[in-house]
N, CA and C atoms as an extended XYZ file, in Angstrom:
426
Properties=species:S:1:pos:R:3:atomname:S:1:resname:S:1:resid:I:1 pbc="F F F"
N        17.690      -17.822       -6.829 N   UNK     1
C        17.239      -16.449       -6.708 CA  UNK     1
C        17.960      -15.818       -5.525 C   UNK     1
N        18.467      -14.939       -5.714 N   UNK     2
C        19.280      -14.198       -4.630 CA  UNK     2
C        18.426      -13.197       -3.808 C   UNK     2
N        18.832      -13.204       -2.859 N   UNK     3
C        17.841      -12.011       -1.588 CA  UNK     3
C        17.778      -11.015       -1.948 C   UNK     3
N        17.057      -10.494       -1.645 N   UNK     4
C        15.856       -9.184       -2.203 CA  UNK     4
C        16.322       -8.309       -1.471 C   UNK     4
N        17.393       -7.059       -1.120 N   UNK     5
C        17.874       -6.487       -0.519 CA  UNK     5
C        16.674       -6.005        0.602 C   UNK     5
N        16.789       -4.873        1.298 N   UNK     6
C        15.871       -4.171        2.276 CA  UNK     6
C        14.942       -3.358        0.998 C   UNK     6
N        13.916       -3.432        0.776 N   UNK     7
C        12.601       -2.339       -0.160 CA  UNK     7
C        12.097       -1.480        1.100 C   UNK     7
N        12.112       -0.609        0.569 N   UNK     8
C        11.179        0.503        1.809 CA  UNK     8
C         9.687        0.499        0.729 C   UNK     8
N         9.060        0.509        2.127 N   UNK     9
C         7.822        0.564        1.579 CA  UNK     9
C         7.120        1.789        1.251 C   UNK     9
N         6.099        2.290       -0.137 N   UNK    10
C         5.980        2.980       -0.492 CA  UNK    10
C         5.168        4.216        0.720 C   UNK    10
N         4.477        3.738        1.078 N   UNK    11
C         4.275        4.772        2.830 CA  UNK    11
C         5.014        5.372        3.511 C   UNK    11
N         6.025        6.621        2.555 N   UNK    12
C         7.045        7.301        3.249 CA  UNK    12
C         6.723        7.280        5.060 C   UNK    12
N         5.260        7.821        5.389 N   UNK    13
C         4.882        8.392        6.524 CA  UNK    13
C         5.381        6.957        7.413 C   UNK    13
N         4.970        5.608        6.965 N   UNK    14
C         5.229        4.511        7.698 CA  UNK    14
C         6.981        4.576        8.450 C   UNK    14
N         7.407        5.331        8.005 N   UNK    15
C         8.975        5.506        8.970 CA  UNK    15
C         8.951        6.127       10.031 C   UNK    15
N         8.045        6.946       10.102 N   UNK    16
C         8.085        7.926       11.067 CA  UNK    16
C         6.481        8.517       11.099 C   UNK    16
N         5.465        8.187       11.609 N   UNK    17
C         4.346        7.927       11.101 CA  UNK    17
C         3.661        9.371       12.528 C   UNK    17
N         3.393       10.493       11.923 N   UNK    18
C         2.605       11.043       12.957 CA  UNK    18
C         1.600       10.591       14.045 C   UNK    18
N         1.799       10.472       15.783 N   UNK    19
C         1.099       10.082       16.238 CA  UNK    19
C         1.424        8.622       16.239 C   UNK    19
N         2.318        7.652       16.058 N   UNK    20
C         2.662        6.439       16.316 CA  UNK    20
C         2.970        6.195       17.937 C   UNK    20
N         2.023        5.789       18.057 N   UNK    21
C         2.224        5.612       19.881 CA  UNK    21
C         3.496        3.985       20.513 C   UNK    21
N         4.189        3.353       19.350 N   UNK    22
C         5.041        2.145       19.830 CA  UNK    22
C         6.085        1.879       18.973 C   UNK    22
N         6.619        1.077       19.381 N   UNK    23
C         7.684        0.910       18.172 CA  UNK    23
C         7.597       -0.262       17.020 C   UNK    23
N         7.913       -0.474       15.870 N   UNK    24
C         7.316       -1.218       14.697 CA  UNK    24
C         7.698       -2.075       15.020 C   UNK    24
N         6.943       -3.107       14.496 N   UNK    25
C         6.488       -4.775       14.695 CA  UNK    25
C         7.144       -5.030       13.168 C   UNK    25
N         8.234       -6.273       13.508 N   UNK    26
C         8.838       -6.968       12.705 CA  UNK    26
C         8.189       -8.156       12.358 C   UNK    26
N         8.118       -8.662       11.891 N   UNK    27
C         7.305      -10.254       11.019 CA  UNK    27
C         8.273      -10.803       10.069 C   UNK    27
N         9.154      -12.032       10.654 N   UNK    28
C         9.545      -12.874        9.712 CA  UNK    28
C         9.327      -14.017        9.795 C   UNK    28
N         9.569      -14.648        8.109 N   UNK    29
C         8.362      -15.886        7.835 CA  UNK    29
C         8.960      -17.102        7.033 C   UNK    29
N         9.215      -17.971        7.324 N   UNK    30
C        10.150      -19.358        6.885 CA  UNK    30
C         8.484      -20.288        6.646 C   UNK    30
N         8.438      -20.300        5.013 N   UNK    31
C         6.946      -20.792        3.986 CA  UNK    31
C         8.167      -22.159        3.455 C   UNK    31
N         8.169      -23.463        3.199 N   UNK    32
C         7.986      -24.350        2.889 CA  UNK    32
C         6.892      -24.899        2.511 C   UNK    32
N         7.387      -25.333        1.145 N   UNK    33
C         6.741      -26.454        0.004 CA  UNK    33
C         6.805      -27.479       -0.001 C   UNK    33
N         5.634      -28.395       -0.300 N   UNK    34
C         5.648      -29.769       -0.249 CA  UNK    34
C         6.450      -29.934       -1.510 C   UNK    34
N         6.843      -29.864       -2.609 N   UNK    35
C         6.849      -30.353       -3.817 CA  UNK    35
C         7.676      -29.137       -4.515 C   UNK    35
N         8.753      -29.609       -5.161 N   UNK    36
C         9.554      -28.698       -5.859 CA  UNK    36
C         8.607      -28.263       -7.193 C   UNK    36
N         7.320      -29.418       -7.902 N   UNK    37
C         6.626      -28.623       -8.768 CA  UNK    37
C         5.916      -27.423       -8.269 C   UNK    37
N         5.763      -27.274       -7.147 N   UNK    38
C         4.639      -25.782       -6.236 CA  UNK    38
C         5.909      -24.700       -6.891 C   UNK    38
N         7.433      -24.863       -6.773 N   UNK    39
C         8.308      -23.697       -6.337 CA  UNK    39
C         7.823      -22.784       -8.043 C   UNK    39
N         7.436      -22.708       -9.352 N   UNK    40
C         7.267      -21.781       -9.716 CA  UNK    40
C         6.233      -21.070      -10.101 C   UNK    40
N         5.195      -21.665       -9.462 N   UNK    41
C         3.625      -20.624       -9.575 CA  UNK    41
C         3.689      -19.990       -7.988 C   UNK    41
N         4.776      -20.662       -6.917 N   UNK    42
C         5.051      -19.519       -5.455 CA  UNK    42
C         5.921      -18.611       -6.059 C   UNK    42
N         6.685      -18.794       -6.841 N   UNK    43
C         7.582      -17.543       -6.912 CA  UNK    43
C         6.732      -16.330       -8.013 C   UNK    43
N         6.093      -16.948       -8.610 N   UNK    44
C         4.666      -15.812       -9.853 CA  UNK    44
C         4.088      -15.844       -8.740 C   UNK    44
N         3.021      -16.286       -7.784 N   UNK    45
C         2.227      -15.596       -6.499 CA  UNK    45
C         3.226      -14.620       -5.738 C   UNK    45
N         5.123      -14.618       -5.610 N   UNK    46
C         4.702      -14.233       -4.601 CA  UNK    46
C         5.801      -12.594       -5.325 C   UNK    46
N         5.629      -12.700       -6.412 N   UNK    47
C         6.001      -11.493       -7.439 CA  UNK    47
C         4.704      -10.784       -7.069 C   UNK    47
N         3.618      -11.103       -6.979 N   UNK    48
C         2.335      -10.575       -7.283 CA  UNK    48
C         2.175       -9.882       -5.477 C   UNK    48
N         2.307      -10.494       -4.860 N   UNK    49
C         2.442       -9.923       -3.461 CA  UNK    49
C         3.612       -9.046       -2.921 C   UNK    49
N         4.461       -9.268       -3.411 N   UNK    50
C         5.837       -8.196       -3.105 CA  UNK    50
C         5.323       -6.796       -4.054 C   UNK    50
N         4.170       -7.373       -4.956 N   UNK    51
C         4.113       -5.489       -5.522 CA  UNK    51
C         3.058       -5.070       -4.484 C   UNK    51
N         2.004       -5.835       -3.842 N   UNK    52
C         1.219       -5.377       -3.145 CA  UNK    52
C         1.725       -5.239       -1.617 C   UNK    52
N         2.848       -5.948       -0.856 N   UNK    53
C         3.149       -5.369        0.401 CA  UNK    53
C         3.713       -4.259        0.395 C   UNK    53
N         4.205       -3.511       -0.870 N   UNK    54
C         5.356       -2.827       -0.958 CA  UNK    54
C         4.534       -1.636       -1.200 C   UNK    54
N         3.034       -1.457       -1.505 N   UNK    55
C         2.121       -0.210       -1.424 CA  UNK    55
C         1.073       -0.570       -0.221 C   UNK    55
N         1.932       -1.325        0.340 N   UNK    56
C         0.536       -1.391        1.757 CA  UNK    56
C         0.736       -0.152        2.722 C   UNK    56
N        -0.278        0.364        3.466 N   UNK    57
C        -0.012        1.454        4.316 CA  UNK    57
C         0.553        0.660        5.453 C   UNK    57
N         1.078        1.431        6.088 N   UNK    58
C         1.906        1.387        7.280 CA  UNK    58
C         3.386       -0.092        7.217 C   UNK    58
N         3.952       -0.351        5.905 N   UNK    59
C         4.784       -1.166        6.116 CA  UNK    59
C         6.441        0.377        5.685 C   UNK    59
N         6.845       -0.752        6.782 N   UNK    60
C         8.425        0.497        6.686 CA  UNK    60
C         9.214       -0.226        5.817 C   UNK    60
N         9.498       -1.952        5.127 N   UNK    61
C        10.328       -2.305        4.918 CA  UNK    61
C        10.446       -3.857        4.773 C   UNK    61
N        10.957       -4.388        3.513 N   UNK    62
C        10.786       -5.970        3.559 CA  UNK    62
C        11.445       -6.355        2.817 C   UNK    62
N        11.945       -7.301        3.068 N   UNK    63
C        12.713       -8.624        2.039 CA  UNK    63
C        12.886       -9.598        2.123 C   UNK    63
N        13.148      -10.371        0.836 N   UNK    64
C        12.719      -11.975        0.685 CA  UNK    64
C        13.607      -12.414        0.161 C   UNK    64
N        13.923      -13.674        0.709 N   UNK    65
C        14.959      -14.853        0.543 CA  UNK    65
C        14.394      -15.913        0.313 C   UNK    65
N        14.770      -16.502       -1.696 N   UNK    66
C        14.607      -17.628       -2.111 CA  UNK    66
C        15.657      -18.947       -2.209 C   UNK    66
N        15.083      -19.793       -1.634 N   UNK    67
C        15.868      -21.062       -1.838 CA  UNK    67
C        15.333      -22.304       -2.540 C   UNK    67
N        14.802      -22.250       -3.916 N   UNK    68
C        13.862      -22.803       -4.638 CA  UNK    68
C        14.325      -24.265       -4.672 C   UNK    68
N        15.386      -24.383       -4.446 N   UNK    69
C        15.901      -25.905       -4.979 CA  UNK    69
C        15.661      -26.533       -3.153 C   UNK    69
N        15.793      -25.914       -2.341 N   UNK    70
C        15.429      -26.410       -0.903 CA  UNK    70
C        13.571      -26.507       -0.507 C   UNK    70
N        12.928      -25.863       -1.753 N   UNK    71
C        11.593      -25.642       -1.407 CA  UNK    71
C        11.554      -24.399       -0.323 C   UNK    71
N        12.270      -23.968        0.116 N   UNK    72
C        11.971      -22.447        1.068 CA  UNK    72
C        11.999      -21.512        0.695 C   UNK    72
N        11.065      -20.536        1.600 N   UNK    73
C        11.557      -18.971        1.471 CA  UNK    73
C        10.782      -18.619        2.729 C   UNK    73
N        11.495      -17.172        2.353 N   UNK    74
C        11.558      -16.498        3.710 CA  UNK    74
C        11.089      -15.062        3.388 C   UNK    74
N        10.389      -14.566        4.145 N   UNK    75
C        10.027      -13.090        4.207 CA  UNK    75
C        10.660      -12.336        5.609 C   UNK    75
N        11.166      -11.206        5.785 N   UNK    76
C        11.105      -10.210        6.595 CA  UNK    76
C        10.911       -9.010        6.057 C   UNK    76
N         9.912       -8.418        7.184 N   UNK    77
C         9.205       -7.209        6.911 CA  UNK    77
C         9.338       -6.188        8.422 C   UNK    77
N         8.666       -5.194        8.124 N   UNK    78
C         8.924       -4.426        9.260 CA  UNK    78
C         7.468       -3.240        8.897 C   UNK    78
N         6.883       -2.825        9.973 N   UNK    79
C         5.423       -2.580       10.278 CA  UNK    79
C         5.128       -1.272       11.131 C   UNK    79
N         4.467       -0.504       10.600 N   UNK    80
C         3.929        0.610       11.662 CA  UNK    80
C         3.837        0.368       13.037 C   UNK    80
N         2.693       -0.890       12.762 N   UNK    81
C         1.979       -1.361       14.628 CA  UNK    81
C         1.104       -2.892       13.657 C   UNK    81
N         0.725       -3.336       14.306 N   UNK    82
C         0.101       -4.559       14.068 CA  UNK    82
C        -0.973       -4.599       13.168 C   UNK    82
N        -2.017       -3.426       13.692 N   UNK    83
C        -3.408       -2.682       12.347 CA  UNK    83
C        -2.654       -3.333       10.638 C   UNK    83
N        -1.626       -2.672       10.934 N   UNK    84
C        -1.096       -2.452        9.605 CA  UNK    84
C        -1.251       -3.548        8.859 C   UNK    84
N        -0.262       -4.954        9.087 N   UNK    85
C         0.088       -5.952        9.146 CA  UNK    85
C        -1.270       -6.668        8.991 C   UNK    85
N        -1.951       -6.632       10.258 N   UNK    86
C        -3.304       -7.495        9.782 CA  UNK    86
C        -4.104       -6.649        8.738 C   UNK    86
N        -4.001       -5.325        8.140 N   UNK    87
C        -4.555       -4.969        6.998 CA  UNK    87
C        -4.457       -5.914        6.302 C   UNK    87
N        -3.003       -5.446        6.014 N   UNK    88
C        -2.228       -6.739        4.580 CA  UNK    88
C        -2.699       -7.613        4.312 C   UNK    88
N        -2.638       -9.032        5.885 N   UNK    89
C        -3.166      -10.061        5.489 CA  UNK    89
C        -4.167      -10.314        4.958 C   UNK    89
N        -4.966       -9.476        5.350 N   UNK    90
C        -6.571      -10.011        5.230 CA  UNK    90
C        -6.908       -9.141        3.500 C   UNK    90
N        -5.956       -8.293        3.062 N   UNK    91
C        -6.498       -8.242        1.980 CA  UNK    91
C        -5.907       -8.662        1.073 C   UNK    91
N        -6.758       -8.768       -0.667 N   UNK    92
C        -6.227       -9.283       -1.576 CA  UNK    92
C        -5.416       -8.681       -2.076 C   UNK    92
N        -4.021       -9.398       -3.203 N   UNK    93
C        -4.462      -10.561       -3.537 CA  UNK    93
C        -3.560      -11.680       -2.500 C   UNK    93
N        -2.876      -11.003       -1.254 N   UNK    94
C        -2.172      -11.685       -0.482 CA  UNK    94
C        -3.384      -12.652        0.054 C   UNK    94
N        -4.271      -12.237        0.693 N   UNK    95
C        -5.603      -13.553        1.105 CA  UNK    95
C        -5.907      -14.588       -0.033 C   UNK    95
N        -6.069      -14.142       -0.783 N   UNK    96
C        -6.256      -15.345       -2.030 CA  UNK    96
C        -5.463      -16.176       -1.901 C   UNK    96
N        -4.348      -15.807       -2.181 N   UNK    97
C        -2.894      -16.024       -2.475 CA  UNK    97
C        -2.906      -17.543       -1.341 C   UNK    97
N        -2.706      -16.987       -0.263 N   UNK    98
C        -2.475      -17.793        1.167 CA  UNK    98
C        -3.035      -18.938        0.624 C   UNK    98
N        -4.547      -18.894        0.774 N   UNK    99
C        -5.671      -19.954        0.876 CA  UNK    99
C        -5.232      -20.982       -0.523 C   UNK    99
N        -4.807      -20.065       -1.444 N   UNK   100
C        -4.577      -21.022       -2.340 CA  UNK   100
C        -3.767      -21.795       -2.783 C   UNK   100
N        -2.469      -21.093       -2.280 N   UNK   101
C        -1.436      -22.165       -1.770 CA  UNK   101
C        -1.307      -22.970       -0.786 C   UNK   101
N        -2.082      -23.143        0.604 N   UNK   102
C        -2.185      -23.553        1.417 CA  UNK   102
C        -1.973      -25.236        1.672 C   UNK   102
N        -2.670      -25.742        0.648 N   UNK   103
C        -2.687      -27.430        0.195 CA  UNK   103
C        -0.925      -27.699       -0.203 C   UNK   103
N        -0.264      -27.008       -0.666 N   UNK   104
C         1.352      -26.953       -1.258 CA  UNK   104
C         1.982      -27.161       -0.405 C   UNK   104
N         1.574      -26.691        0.852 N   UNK   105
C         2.667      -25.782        1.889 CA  UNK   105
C         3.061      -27.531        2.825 C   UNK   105
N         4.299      -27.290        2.864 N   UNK   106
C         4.836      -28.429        3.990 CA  UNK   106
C         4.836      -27.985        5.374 C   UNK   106
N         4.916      -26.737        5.615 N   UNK   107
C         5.471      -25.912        7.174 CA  UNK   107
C         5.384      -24.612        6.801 C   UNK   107
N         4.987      -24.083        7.706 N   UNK   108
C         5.413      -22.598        7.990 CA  UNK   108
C         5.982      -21.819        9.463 C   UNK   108
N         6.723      -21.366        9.334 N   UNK   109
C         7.148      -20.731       10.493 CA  UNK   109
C         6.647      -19.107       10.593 C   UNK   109
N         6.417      -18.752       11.830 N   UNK   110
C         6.011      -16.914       12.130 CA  UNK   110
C         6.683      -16.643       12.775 C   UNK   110
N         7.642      -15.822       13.056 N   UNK   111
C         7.936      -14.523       14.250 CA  UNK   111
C         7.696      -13.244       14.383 C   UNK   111
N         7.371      -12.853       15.242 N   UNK   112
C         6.690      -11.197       15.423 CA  UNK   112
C         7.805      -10.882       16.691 C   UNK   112
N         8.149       -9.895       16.709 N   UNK   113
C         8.899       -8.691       17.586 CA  UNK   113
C         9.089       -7.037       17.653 C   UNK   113
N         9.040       -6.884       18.439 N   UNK   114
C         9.017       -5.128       18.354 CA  UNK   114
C        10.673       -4.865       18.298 C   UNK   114
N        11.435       -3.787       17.728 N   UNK   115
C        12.355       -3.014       17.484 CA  UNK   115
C        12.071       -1.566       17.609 C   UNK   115
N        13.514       -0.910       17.896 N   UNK   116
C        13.814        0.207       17.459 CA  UNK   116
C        13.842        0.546       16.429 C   UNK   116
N        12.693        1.871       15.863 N   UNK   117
C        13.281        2.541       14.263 CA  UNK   117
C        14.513        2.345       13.657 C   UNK   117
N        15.555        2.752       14.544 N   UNK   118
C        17.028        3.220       14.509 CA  UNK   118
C        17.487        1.417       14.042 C   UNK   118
N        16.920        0.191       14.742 N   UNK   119
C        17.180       -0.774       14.341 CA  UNK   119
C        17.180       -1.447       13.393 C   UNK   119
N        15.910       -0.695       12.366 N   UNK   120
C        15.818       -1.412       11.107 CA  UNK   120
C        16.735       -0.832        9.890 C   UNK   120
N        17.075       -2.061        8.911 N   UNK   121
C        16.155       -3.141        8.673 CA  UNK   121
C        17.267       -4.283        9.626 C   UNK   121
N        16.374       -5.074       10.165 N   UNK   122
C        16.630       -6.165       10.757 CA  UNK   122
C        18.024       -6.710        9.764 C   UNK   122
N        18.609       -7.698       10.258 N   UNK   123
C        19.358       -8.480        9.400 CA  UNK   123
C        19.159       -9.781        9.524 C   UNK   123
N        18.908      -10.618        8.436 N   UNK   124
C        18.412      -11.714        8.126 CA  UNK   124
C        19.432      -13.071        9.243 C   UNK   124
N        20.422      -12.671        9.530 N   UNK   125
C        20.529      -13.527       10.742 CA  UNK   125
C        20.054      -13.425       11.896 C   UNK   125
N        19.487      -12.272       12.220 N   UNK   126
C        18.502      -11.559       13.782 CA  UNK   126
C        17.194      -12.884       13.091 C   UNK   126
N        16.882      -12.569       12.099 N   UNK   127
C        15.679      -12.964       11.805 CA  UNK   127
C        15.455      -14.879       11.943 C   UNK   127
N        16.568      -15.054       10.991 N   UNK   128
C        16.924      -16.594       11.204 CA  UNK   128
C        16.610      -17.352       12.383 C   UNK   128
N        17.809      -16.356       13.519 N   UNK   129
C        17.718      -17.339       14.614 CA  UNK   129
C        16.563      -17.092       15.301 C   UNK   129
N        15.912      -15.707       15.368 N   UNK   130
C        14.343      -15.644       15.632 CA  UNK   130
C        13.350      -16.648       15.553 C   UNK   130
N        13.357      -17.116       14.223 N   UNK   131
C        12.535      -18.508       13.580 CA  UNK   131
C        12.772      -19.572       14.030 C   UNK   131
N        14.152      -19.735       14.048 N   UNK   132
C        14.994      -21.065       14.570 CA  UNK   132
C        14.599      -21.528       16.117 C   UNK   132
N        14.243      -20.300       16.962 N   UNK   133
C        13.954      -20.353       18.116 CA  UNK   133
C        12.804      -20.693       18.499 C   UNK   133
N        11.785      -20.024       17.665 N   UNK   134
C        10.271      -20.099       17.518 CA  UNK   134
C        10.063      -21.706       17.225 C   UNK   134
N        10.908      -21.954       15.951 N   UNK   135
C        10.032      -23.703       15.595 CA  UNK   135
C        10.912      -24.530       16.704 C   UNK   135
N        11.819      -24.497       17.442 N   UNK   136
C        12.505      -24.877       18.263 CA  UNK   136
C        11.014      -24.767       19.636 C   UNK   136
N        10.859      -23.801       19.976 N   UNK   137
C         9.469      -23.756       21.056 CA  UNK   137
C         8.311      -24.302       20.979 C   UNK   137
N         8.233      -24.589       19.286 N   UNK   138
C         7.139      -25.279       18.914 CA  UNK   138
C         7.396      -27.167       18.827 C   UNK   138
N         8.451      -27.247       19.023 N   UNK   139
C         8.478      -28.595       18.914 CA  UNK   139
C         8.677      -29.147       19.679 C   UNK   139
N         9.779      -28.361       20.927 N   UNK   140
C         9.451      -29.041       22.709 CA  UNK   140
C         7.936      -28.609       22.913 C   UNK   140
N         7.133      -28.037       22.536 N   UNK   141
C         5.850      -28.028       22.949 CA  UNK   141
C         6.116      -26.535       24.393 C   UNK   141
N         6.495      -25.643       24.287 N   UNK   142
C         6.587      -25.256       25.088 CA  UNK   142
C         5.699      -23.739       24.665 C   UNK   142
């Protein structure tokens, strides 16, 4: 499956959002599978969630990189302010979703950072070594 170019998210206002007091919060996400049988009911879950981040309020922007035969993928997104973001999570069918893949999952990686408007969309090597750095901090324990 080839990368999912940059999607703007349907929340025109989320680009430029009246009254936005900071600059948008980036979130990218390296999801590993235990088991190459998990990789095609994640890729039907996560069809089902790319239609729902993509009408969430306050997202500016996201895309996803599959590597099904490695068991990975990857999300980057880009965010009003944080509200936004923890909307998302916590609602369905992305919450379902999580919990119910959760038993599948081998690893997951998070990064969060603030950017410039003018900066997005991120590019998936900003994002990479972002992650790379993060599970790198997590494994000296630091």
């Amino acid at each position: 499956m080839p990368t999912l170019p940059w999607l703007p998210g349907a929340d025109r206002s989320a680009a430029a959002p009246a009254g936005a007091t900071g600059p948008p919060l980036v979130m990218a996400s390296r999801l590993e599978l235990r088991s190459l049988w998990s990789v095609p009911r994640f890729l039907l879950l996560s069809l089902v969630v790319l239609r729902q981040v993509r009408r969430s309020p306050g997202l500016i922007g996201t895309s996803l990189r599959a590597e099904p035969l490695k068991r990975t993928f990857w999300t980057l997104s880009a965010w009003r302010d944080q509200e936004a973001l923890n909307t998302f999570d916590r609602t369905d069918p992305h919450a379902r979703h999580v919990r119910r893949l959760g038993p599948g999952m081998r690893g997951s990686a998070f990064v969060f950072w603030s950017t410039e408007r003018d900066q997005l969309p991120v590019t998936w090597d900003e994002a990479r070594q972002r992650l790379d750095e993060q599970v790198n901090k997590e494994t000296q324990g630091t």
